[in-house]
Backbone as a ProteinNet text record, in pm:
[ID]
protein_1_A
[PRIMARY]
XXXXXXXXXXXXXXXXXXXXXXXXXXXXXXXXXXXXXXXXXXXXXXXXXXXXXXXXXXXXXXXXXXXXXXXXXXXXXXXXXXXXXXXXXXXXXXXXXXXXXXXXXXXXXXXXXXXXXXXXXXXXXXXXXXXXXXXXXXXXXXXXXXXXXXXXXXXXXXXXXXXXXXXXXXXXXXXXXXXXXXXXXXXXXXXXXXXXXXXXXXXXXXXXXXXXXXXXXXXXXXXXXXXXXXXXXXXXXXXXXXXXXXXXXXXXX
[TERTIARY]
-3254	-3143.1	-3173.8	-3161.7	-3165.8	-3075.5	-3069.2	-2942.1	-2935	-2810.7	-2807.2	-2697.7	-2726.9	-2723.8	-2565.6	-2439.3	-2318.9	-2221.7	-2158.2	-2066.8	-1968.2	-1805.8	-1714.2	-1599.9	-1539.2	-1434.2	-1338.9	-1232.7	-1158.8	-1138.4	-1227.3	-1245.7	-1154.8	-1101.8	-1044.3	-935.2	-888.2	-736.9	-746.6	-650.8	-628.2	-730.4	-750.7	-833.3	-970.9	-1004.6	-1123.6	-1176.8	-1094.5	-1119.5	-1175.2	-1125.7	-1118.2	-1274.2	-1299.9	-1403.7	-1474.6	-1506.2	-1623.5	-1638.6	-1540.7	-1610.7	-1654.2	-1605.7	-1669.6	-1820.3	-1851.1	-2015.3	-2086.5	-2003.3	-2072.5	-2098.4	-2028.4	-2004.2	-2153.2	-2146.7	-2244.3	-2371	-2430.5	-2523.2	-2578.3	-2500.8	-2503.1	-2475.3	-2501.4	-2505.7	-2377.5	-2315.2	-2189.3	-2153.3	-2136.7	-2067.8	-1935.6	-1882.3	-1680.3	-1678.5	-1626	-1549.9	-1421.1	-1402.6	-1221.4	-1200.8	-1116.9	-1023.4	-1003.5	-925.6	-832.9	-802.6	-899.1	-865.2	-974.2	-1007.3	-1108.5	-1130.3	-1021.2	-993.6	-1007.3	-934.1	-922.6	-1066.9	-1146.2	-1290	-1375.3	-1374.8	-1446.4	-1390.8	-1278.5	-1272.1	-1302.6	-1292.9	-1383.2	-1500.4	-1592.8	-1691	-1756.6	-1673.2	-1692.3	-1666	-1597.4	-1578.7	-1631.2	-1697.1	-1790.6	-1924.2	-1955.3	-2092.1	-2208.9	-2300.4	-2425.6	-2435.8	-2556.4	-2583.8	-2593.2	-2612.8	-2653.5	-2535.1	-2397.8	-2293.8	-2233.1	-2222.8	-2186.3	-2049.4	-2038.7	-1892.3	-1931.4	-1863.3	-1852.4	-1739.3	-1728.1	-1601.6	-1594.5	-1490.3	-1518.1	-1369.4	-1277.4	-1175.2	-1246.5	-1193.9	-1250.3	-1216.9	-1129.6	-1091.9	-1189.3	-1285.4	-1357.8	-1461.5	-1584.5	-1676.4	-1786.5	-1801	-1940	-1917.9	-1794.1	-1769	-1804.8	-1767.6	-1771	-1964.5	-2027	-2221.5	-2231	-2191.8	-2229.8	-2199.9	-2114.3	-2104.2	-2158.3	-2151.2	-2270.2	-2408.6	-2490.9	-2624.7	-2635.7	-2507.5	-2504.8	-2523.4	-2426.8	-2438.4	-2586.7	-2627.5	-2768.3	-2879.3	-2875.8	-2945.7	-2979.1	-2883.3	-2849.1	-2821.5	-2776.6	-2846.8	-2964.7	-3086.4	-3206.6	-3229.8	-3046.5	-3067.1	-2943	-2846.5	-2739.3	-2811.6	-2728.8	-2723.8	-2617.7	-2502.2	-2380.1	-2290.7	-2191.5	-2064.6	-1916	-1827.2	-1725.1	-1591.3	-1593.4	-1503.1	-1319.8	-1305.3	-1220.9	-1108.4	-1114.2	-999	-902.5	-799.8	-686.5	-608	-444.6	-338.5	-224.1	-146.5	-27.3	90.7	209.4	250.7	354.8	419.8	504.6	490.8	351.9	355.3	318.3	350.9	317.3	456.4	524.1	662.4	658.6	752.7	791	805.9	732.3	719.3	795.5	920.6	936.9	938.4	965.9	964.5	1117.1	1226.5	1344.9	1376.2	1335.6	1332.6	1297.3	1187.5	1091.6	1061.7	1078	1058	876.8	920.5	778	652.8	709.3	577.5	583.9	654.4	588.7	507.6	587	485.7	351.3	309.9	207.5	99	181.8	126.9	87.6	165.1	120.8	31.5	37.6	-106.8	-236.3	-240	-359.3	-405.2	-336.7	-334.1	-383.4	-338.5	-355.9	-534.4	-516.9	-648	-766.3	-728.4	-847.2	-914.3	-773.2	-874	-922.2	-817.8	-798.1	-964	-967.5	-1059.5	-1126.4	-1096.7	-1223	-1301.7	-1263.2	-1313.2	-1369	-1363.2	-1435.6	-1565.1	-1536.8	-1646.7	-1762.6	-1713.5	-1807	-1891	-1814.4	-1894	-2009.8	-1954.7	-2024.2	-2175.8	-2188.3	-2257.9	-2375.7	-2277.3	-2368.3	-2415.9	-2397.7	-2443.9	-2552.5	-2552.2	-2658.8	-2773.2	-2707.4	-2868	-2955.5	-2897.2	-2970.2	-3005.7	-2945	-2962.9	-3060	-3111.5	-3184	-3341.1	-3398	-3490.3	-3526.6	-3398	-3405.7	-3272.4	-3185.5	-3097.6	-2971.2	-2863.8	-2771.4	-2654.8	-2501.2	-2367.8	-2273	-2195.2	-2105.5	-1933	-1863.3	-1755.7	-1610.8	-1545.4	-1451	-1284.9	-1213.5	-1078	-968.3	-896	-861.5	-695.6	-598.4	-474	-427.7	-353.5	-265.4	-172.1	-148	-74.3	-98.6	-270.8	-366.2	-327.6	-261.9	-228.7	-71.1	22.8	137.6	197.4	163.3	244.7	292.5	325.3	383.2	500.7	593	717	749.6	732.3	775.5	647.9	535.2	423	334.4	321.8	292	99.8	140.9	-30.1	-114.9	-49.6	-115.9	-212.3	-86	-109.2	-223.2	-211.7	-333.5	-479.2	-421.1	-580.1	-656.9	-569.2	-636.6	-681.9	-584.8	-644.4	-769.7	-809.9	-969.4	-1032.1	-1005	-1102.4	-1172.9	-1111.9	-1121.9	-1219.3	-1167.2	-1237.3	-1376.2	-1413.3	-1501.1	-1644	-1568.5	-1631.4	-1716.9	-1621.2	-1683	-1820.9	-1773.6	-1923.5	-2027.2	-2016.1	-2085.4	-2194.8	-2152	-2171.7	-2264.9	-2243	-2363.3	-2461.7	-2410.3	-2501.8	-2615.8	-2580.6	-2661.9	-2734.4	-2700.9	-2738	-2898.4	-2957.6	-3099.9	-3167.2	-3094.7	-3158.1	-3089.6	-3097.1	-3059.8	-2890	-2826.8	-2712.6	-2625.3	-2537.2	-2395.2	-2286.1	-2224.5	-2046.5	-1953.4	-1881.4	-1758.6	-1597.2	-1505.2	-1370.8	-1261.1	-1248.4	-1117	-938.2	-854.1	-734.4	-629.6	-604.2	-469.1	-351.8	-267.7	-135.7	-95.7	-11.7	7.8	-40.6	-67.2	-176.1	-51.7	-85.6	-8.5	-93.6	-68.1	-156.8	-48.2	-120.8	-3	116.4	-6.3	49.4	136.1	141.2	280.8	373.3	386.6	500.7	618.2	665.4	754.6	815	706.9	805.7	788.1	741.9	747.4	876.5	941.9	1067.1	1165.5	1265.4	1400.8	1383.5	1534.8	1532.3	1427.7	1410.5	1264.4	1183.2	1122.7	991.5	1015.5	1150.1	1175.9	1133.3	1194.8	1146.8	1021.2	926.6	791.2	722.6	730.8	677.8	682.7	856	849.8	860	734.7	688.1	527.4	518.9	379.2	464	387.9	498.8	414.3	325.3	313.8	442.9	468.4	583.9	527.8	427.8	343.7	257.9	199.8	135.8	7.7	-94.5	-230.4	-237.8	-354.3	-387.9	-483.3	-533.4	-614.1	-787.8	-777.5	-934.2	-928.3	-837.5	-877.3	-928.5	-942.6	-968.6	-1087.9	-1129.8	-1253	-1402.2	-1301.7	-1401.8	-1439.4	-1347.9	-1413	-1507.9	-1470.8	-1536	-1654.4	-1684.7	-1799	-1906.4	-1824.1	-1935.3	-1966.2	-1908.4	-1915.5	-2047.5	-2058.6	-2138.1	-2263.5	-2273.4	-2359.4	-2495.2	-2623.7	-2717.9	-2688.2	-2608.4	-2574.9	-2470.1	-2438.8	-2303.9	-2357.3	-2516	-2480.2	-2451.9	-2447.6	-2377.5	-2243.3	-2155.9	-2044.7	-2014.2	-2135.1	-2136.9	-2006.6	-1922.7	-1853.3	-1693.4	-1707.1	-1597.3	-1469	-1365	-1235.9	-1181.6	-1180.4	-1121.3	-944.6	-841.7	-744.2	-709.2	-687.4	-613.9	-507.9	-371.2	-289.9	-146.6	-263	-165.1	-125.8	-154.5	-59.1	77.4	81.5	205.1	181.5	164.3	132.5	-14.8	3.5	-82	-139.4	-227.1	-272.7	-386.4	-385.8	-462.9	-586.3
-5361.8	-5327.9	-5196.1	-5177.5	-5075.1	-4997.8	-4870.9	-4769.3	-4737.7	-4727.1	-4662.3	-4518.3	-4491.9	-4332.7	-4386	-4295.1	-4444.8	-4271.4	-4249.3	-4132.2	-4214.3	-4166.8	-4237.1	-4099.7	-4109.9	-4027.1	-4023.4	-3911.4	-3940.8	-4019.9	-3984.9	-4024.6	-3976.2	-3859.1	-3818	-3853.2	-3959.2	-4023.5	-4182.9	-4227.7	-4378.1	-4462.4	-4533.3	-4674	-4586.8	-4483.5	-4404.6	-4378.1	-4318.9	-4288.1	-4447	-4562.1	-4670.6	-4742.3	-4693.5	-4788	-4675.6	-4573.9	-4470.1	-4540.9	-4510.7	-4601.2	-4736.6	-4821.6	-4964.7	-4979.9	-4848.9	-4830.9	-4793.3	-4680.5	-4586	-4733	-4809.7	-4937.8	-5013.7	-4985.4	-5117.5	-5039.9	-4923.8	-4817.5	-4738.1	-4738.5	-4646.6	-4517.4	-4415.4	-4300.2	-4243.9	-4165.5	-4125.1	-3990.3	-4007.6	-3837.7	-3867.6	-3820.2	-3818.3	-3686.9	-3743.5	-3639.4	-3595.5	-3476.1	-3427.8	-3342.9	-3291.5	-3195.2	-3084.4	-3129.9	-3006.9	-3042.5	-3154.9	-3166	-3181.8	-3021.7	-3000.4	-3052	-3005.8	-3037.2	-3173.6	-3264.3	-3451.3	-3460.1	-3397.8	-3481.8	-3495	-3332.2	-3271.4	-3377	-3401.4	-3474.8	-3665.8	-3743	-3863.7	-3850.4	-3711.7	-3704.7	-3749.4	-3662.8	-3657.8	-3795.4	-3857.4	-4028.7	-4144.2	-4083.4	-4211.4	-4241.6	-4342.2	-4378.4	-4364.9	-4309.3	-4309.6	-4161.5	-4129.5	-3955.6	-3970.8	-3860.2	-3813.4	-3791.7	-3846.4	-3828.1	-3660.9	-3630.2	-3524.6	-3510.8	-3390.1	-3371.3	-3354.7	-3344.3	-3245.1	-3265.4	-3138.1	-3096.8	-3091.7	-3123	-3086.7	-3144.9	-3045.6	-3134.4	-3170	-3318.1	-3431	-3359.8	-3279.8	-3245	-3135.5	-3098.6	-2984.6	-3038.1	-3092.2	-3137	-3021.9	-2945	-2857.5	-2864.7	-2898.8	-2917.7	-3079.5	-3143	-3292.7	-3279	-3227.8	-3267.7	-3152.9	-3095.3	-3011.2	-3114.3	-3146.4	-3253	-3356.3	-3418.8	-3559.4	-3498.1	-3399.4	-3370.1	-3283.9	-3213.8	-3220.3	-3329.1	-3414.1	-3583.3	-3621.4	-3608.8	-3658.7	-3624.1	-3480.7	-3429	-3430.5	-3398.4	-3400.6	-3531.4	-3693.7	-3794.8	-3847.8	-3780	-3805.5	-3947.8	-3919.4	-3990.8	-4078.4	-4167.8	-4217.6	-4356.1	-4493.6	-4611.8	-4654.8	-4597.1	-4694.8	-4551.9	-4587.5	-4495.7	-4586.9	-4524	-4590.2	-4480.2	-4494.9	-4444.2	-4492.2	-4420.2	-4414.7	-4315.9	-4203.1	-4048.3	-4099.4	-4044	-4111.7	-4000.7	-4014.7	-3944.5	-4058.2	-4068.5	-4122	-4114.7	-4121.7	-4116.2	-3963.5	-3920.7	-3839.4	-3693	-3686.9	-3556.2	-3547.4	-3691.7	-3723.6	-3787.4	-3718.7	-3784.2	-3879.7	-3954.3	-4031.9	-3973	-3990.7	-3990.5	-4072.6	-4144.8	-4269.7	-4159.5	-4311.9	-4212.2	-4130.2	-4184	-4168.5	-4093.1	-3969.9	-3953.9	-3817	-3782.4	-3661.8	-3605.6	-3465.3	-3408.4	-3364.2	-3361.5	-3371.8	-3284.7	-3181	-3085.7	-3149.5	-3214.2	-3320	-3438.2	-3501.6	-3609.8	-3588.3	-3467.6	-3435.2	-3385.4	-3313	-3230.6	-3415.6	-3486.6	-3574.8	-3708	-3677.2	-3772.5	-3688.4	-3543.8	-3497.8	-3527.3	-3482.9	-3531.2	-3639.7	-3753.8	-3898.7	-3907.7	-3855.7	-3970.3	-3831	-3713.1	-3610.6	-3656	-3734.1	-3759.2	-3859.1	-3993.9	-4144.3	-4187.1	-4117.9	-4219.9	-4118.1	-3978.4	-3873.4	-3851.3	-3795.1	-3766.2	-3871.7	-3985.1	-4109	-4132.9	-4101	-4096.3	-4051.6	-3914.8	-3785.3	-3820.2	-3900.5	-3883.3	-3996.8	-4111.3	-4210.4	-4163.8	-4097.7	-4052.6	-3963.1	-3928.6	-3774.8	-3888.1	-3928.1	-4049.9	-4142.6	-4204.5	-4309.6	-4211.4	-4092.8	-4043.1	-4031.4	-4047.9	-4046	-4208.2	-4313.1	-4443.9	-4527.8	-4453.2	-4481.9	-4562.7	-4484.6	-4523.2	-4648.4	-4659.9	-4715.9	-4817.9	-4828.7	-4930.3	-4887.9	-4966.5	-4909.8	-5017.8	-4977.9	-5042.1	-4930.8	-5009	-4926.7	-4998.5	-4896.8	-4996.7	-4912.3	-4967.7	-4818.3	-4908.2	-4834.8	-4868.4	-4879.9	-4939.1	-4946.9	-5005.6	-5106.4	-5110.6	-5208.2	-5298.6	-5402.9	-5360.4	-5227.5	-5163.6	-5157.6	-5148.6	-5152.4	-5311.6	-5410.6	-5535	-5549.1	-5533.1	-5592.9	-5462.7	-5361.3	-5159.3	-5154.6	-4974.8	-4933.1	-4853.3	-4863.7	-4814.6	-4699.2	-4680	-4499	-4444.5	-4482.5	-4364	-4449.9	-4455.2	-4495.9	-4445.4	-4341	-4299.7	-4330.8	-4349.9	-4398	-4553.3	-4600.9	-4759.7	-4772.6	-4665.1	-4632.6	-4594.3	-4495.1	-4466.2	-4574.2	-4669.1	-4749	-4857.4	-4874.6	-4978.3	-4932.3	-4808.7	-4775.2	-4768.2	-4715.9	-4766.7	-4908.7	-4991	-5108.7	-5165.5	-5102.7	-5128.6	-5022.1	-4929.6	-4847.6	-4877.3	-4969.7	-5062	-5193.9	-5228.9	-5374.8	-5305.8	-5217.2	-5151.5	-5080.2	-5034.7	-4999.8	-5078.4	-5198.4	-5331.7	-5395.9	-5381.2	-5418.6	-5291.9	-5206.1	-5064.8	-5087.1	-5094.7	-5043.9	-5168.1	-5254.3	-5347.9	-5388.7	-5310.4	-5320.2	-5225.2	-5144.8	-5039.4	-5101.3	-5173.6	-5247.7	-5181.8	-5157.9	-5098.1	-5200.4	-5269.9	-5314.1	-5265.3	-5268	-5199.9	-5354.5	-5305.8	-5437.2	-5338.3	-5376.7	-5314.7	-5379.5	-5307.3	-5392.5	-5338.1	-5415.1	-5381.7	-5436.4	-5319.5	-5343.1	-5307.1	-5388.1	-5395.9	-5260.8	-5271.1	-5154	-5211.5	-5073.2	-5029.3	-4923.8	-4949.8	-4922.6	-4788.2	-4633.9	-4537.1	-4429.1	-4287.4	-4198	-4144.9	-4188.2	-4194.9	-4313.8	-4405.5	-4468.2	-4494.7	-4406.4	-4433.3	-4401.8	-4306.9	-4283.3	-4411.2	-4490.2	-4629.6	-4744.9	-4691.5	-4853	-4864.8	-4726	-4655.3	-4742.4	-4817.9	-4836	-4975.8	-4999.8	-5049.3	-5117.3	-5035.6	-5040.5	-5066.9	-5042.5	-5104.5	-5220	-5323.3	-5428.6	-5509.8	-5438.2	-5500.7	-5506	-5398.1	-5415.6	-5504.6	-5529	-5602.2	-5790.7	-5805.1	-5908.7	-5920.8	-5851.9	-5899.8	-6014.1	-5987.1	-6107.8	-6225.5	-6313.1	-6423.3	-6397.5	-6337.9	-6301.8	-6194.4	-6142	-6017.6	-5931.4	-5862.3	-5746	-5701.5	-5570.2	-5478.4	-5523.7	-5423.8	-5462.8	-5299	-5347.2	-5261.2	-5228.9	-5059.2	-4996.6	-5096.9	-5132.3	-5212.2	-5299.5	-5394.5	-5492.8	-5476	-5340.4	-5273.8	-5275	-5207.3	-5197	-5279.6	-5386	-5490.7	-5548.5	-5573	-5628.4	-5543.7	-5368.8	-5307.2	-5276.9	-5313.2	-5327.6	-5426.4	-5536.6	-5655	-5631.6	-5585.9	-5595.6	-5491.4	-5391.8	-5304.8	-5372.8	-5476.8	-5552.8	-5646.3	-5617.1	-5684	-5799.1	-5878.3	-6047.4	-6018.4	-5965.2	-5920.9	-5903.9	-5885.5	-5842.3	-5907.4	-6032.8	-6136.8	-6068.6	-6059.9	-5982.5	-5857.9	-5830.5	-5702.1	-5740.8	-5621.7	-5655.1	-5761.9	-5775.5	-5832	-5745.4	-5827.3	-5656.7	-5778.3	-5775	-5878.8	-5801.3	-5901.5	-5917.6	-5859.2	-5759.1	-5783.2	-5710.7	-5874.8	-5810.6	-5880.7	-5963.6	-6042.4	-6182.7	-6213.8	-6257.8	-6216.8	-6054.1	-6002.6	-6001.4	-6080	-6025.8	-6160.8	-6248.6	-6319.4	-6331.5	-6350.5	-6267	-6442.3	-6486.5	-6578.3	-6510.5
-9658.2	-9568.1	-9498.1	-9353.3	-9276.4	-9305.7	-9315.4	-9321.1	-9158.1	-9122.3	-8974.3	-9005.3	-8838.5	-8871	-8804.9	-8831.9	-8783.7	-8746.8	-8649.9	-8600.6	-8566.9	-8600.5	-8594.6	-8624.9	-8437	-8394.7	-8468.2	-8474.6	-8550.3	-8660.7	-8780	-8899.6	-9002.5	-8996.8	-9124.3	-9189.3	-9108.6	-9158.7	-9100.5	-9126.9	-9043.8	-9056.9	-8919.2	-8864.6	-8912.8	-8853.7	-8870.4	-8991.7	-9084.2	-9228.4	-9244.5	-9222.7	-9349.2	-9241.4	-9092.5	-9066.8	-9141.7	-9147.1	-9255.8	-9343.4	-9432.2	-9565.8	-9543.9	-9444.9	-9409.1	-9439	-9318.1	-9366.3	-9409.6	-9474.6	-9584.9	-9708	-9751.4	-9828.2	-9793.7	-9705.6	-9628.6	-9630.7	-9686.9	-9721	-9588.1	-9461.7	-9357.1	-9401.6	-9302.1	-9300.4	-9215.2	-9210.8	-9138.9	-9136	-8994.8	-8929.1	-8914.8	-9019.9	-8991.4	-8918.1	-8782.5	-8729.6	-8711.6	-8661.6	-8691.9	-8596.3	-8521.8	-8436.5	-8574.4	-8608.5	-8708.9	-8826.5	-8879.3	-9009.5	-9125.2	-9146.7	-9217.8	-9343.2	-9402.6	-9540	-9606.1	-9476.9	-9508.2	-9471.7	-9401.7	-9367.7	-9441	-9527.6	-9640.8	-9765	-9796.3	-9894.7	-9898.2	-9801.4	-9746.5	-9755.3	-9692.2	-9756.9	-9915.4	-9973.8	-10071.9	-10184	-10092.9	-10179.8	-10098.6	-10044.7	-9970	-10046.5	-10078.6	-10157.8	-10040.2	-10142.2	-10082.1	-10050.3	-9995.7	-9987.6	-9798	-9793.8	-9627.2	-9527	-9571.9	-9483	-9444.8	-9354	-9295.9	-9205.9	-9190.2	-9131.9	-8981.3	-8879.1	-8793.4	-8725.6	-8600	-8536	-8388.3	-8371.2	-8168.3	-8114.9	-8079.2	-7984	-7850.4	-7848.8	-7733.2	-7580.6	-7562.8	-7433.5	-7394.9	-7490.7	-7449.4	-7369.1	-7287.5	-7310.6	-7382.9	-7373.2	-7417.4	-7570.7	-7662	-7780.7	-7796.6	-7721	-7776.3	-7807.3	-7644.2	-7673.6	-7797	-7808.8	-7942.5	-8036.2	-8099.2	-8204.5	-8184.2	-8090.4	-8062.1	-8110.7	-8089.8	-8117.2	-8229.9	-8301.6	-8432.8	-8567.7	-8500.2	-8571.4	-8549.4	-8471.1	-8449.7	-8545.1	-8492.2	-8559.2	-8701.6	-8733.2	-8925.3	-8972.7	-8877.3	-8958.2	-8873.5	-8829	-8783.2	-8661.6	-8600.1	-8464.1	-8483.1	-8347.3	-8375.3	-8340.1	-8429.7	-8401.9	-8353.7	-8417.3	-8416.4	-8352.1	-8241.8	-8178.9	-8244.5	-8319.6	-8288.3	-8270.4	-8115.4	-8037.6	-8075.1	-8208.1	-8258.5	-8232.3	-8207	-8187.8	-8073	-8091.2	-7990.6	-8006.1	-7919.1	-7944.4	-7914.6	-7993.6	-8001.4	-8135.2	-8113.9	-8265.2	-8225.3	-8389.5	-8367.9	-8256.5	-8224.9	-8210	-8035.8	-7984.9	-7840.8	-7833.3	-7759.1	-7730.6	-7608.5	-7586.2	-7564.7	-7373.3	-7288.1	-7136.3	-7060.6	-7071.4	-6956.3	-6857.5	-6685.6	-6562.5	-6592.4	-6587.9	-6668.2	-6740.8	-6787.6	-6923.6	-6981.5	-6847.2	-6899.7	-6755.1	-6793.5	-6718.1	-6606.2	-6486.1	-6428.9	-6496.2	-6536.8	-6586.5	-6730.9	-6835	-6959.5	-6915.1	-6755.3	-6755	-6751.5	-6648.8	-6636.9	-6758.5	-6868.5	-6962.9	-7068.1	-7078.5	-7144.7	-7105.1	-6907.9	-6890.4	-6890.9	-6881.3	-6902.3	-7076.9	-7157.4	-7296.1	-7375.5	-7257.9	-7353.5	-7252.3	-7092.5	-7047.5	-7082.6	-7133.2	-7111.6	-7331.3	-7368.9	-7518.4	-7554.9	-7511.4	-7525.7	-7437.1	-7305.6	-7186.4	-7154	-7144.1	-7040.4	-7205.9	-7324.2	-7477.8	-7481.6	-7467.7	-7559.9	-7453.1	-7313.1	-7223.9	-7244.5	-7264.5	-7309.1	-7406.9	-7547.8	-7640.6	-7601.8	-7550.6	-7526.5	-7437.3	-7317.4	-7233.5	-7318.5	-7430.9	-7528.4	-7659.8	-7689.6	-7801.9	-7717.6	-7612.8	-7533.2	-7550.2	-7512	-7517.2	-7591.3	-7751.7	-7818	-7872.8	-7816.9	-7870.3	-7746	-7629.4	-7526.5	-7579.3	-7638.7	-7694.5	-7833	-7911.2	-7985.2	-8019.3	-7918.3	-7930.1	-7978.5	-7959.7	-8062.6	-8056.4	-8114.8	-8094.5	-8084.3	-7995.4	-7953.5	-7921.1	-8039	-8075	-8016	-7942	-7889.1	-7914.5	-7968.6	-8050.9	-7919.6	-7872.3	-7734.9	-7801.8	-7742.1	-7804.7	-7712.6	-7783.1	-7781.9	-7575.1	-7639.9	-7514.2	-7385.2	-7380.5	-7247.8	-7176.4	-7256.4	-7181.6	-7124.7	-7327.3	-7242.8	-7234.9	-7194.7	-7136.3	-7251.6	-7255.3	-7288.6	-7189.9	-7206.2	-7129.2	-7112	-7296.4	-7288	-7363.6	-7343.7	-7338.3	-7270.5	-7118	-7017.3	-6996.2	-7055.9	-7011.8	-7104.8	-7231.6	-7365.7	-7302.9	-7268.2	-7232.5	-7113.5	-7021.9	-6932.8	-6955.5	-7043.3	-7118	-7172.5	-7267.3	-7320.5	-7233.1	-7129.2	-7028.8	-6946.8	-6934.9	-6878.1	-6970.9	-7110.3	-7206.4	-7233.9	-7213	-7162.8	-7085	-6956.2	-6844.9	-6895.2	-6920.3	-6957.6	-7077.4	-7149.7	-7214.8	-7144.4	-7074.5	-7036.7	-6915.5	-6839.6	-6731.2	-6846.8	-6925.3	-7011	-7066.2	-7120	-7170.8	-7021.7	-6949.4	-6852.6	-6783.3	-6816.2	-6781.6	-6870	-7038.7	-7134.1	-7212.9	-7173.4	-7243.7	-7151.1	-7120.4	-7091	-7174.2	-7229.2	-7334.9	-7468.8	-7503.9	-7639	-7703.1	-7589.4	-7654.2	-7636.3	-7735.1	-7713.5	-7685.8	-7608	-7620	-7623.6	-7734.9	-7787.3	-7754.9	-7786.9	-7825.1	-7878.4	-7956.1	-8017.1	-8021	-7989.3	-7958.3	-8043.4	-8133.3	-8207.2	-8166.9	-8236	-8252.7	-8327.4	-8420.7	-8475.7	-8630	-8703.9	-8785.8	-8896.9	-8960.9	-9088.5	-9155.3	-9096.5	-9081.4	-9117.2	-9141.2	-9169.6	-8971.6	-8880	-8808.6	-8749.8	-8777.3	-8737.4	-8832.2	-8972.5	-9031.5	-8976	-8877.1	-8810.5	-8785.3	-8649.7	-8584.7	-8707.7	-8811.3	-8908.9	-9020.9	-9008.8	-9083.7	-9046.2	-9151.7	-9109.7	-9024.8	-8965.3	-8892.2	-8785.9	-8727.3	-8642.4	-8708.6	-8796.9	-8883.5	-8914.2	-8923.9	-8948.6	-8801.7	-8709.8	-8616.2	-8537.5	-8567.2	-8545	-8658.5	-8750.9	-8840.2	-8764.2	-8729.8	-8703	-8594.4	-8506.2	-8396.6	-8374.2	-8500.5	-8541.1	-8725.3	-8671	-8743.9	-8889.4	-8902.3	-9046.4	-9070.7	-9023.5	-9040.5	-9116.9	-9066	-9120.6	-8994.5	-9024.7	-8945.3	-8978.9	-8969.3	-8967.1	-9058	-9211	-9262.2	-9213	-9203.6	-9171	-9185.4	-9325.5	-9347.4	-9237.1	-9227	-9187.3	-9033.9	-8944.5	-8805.4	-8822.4	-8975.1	-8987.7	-9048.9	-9061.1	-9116.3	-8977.1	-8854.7	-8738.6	-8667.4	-8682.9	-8611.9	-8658.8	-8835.2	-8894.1	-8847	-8785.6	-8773.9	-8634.8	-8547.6	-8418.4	-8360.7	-8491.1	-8470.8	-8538	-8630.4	-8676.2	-8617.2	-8587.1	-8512.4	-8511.4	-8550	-8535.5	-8391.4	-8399.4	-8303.1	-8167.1	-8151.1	-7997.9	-7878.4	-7877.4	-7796.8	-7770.3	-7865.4	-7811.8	-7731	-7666.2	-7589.3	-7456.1	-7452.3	-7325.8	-7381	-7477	-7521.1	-7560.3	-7595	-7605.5	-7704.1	-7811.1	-7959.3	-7942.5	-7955.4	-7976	-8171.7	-8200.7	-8350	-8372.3	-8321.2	-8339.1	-8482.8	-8486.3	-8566.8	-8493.9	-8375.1	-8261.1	-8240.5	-8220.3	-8195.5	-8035.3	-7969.2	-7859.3	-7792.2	-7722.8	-7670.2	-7526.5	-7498.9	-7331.6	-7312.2	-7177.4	-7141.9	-7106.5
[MASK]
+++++++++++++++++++++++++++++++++++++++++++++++++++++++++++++++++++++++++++++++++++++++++++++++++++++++++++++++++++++++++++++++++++++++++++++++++++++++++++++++++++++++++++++++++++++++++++++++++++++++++++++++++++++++++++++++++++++++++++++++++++++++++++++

């Protein structure tokens, strides 16, 4: 079995934490990265099987921070195979934008927010990672959302971001795929994470649940078992594809 060298955004909690261990499991190598959460990264580290996994840091809105951590990851696991363009913003601490609702200098403060981390951050890293997968191939897996199809209402730019992530994926996927790179994406529903316990609380959590006829969310693994395979050399046919997992909360022709 090949070990690959595997960097995965926003790792220290959530969808991210659980695709890490996916491949740390699977005897890959892994750069958990984090914004501001040292402590959770350092300790995933530390319960991930296998040796060689490393931390690093960089808020996505910076670029001269994001290529610093892209060629940190590199470096220290001796080159990247696998991107999974995981880090996002949404959840309690991104309020709620309708046009209705919010004032012009929030709308503004929260579309620079969602497209400078969600779509300009995931760019960056992507552009700073090829470079090092130019020569020797790679996968490239970017976390995108249910929302990029049927909107979001009241976090409008969320739903935007993810819809050029999207689109950002699929040109990618024919850019790179002459240098042995895949780009896939996958789009969930909602995800049963420390960040959406808020809307899964109460009432409302009754009713997001039974918006897919299982009447349940999507556990964190199960994001990462697709985004495991997708990053998988059997997988590269799927270059350019955007996988639905939402439960069928949500169906698109």
């Amino acid at each position: 079995m090949t070990t690959r060298a595997v960097l995965v955004t926003g790792s220290s909690r959530g969808i991210g934490r659980a695709v890490a261990a996916r491949f740390a499991a699977g005897g890959d190598r892994v750069a958990i990265h984090h914004r501001d959460s040292a402590e959770l990264a350092e300790g995933l580290r530390a319960e991930l099987p296998g040796d060689g996994h490393v931390v690093v840091r960089a808020d996505l809105t910076d670029p001269d921070a994001v290529r610093a951590m892209v060629d940190d990851a590199a470096a220290r696991l001796g080159g990247l195979d696998v991107l999974v363009n995981n880090a996002g913003v949404y959840g309690e601490r991104d309020a709620p934008h309708p046009v209705f609702g919010a004032s012009y200098a929030d709308w503004q403060r929260r579309w620079r927010q969602a497209l400078e981390t969600n779509l300009t951050g995931a760019a960056n890293v992507t552009w700073c990672a090829a470079q090092h997968m130019r020569e020797r191939g790679g996968r490239i897996v970017n976390v995108s959302s249910r929302g990029a199809f049927r909107g979001e209402p009241d976090q409008p730019a969320y739903g935007a971001s993810k819809a050029g992530l999207n689109a950002l994926g699929q040109s990618l996927a024919v850019a790179l795929a002459p240098y042995g790179i895949a780009v896939a994406t996958v789009a969930p529903g909602f995800v049963e994470t420390d960040m959406t316990t808020e809307h899964l609380a109460g009432e409302r959590g009754a009713a997001v649940r039974a918006q897919s006829p299982f009447n349940r969310v999507a556990r964190p693994d199960e994001i990462a078992a697709a985004i495991h395979w997708l990053a998988s050399p059997e997988a590269e046919w799927t270059s350019g594809t955007i996988i639905d997992l939402n439960g069928a909360s949500y169906l698109r022709s």
